[in-house]
C-alpha positions as CSV (number, residue, x, y, z in Angstrom):
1,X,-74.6,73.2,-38.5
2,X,-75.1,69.5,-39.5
3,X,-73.3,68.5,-36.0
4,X,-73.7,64.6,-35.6
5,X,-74.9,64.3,-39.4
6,X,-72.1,62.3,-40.3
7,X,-71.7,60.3,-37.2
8,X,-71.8,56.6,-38.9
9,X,-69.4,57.7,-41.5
10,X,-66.8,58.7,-39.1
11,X,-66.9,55.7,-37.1
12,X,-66.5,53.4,-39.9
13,X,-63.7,55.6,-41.2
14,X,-61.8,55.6,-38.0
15,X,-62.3,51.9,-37.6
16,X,-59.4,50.0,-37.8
17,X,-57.5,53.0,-38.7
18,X,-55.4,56.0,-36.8
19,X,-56.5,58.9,-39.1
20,X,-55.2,62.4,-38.3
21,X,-59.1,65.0,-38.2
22,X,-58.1,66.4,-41.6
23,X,-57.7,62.8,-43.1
24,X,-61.4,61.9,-41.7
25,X,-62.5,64.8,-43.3
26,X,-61.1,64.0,-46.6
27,X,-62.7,60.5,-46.8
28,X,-66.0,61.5,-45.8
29,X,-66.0,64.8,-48.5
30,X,-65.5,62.1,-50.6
31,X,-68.8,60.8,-49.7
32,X,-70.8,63.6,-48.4
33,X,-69.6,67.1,-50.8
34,X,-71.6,69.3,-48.8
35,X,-69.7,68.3,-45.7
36,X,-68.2,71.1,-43.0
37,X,-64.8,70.9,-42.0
38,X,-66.2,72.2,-38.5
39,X,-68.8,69.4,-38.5
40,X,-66.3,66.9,-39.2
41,X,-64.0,68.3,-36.4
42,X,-67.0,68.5,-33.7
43,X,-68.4,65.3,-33.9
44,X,-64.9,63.8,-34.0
45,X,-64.5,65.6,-30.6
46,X,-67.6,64.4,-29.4
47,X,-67.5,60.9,-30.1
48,X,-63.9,60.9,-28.6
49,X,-65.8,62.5,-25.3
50,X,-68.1,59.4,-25.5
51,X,-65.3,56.8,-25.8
52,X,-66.5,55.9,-29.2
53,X,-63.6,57.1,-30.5
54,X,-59.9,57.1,-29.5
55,X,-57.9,60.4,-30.0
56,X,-54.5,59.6,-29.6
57,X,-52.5,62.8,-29.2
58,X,-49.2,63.9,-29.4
59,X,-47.6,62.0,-32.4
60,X,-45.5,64.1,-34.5
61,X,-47.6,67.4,-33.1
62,X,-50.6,65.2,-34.6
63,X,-53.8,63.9,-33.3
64,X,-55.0,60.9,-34.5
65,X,-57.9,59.1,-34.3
66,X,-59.5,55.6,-34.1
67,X,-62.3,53.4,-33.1
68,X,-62.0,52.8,-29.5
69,X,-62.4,48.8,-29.4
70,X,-60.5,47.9,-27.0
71,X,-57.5,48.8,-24.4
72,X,-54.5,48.9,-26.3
73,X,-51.1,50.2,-26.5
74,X,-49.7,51.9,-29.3
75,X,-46.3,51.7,-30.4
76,X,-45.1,54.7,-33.0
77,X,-42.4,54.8,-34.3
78,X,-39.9,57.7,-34.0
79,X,-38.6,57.1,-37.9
80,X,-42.0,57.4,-40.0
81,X,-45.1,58.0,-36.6
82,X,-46.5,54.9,-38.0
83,X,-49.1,54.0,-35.2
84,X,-49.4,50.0,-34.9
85,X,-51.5,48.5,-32.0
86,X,-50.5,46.0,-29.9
87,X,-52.6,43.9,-27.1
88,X,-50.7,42.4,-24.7
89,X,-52.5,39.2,-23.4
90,X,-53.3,40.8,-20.2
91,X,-52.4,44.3,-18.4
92,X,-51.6,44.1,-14.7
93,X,-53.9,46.9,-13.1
94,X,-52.9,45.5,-9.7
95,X,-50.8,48.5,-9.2
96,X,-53.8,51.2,-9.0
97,X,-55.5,52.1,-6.0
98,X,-58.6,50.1,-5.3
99,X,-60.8,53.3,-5.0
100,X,-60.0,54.0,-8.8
101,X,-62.2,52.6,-11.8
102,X,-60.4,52.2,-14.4
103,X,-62.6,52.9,-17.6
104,X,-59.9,54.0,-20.3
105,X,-56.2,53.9,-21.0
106,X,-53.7,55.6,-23.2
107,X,-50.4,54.3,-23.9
108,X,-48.0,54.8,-26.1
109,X,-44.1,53.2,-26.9
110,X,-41.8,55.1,-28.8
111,X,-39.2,53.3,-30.8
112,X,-37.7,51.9,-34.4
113,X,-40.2,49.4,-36.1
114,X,-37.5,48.0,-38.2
115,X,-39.0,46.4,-41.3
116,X,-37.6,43.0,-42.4
């Protein structure tokens, strides 16, 4: 089991990208050829557990993931499940209760993207 093997490799896959664990895979066989499926699909769970990664879940029955860089929202559209990020200037955590820490987010828009 070559579990964290390929840990660099994943990262700079994922950054800057919303790659679905069977797309990850394919970039980094074409790097590694002796590389697991399974060791792929671990250390892409792990690094997620470590907030290294981003796994954004739920799009098109589809997890997809991404360097975590910083809080974002994700607007997908409906049409094609193109992910984009988008940063608002500032997000109003004023609402959450002041015993709560907030130390990650996940948000997602649903809509159109029309393309001009």
């Amino acid at each position: 089991m070559k579990l964290h093997y390929y840990i660099e490799d994943i990262i700079q896959v994922c950054d800057s990208n919303h790659l679905t664990a069977e797309e990850v895979f394919e970039k980094i066989k074409e790097k590694h050829k002796d590389a697991w499926k399974s060791s792929i699909y671990r250390n892409l769970e792990d690094l997620s557990r470590k907030w290294i990664l981003r796994k954004v879940e739920g799009l098109g029955k589809k997890t997809y993931f991404e360097k975590d860089k910083w809080n974002h929202v994700h607007l997908v559209d409906t049409t094609t499940w193109e992910i984009v990020d988008f940063c608002p200037l500032k997000f109003d955590t004023s609402f959450l209760p002041s015993n709560f820490s907030l130390e990650n987010m996940d948000l997602k828009f649903f809509g159109k993207i029309e393309k001009n």
